[in-house]
C-alpha positions in Angstrom: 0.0 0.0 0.0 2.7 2.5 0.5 3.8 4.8 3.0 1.3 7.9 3.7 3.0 11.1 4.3 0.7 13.7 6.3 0.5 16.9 4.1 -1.1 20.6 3.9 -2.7 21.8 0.7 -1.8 25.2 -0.2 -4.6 26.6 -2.4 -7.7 28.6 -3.4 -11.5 27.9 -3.2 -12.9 29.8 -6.5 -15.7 29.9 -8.5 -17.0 30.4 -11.7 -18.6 32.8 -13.9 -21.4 31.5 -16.8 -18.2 32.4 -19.1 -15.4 30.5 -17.3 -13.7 33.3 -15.0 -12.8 33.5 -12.1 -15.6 35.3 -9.8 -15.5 36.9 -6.2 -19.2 37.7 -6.2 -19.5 34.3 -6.8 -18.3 33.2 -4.3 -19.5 35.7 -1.6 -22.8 34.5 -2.9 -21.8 30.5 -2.1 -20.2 31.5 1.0 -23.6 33.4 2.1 -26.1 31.5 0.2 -27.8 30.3 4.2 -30.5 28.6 2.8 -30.5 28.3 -0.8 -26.8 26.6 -0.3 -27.8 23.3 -1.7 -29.3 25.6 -4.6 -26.3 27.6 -5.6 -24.2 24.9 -4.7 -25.4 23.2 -7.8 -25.9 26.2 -10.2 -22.2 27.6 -9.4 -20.3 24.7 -8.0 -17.1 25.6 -6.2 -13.4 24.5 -7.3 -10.2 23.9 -5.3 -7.3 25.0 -7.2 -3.9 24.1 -5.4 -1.0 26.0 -5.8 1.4 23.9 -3.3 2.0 20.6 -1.4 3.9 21.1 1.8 4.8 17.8 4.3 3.5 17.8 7.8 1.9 20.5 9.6 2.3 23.0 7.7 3.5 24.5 10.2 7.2 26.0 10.3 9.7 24.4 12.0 13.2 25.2 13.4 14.9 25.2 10.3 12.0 28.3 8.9 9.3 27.3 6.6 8.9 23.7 5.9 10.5 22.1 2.4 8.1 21.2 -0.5 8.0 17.4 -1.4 10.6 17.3 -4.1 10.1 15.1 -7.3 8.3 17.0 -9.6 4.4 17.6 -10.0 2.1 14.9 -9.8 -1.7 14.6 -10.9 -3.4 14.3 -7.8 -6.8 12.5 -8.7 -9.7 11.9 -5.9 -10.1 8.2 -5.2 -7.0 7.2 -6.4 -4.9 4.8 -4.2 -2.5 5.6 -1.8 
């Protein structure tokens, strides 16, 4: 099965404009939304973009920031195995 490394996602929750950009408003309205959530949760569904994979905690340690797992980029895909 592999070893599992804990990790900390660096990223963004956005979404989406009827044309495919980026929208704030948007997403004030999702994060507001009370209860019509369910609603606008299907009309504008939201996205996770990540920008970074950092090991542990995330937290920094005594050396400063923590290092980024090194060996290039990797398609992270849910449901895939460990």
């Amino acid at each position: 099965m592999g070893t599992r490394l804990p990790l900390v996602l660096d990223g963004e929750l956005v979404v989406l404009d009827p044309g495919g950009q980026l929208s704030f408003t948007a997403l004030q309205r999702r994060a507001t939304a009370g209860r019509n959530a369910r609603a606008l949760a299907a009309e504008m569904p939201a996205h996770l973009i990540v920008f970074d994979i950092l090991p542990g905690s995330g937290v920094p340690g005594p050396g400063g920031l923590p290092r980024r797992y090194r060996g290039g980029t990797r398609q992270i895909q849910p449901g895939a195995p460990g």
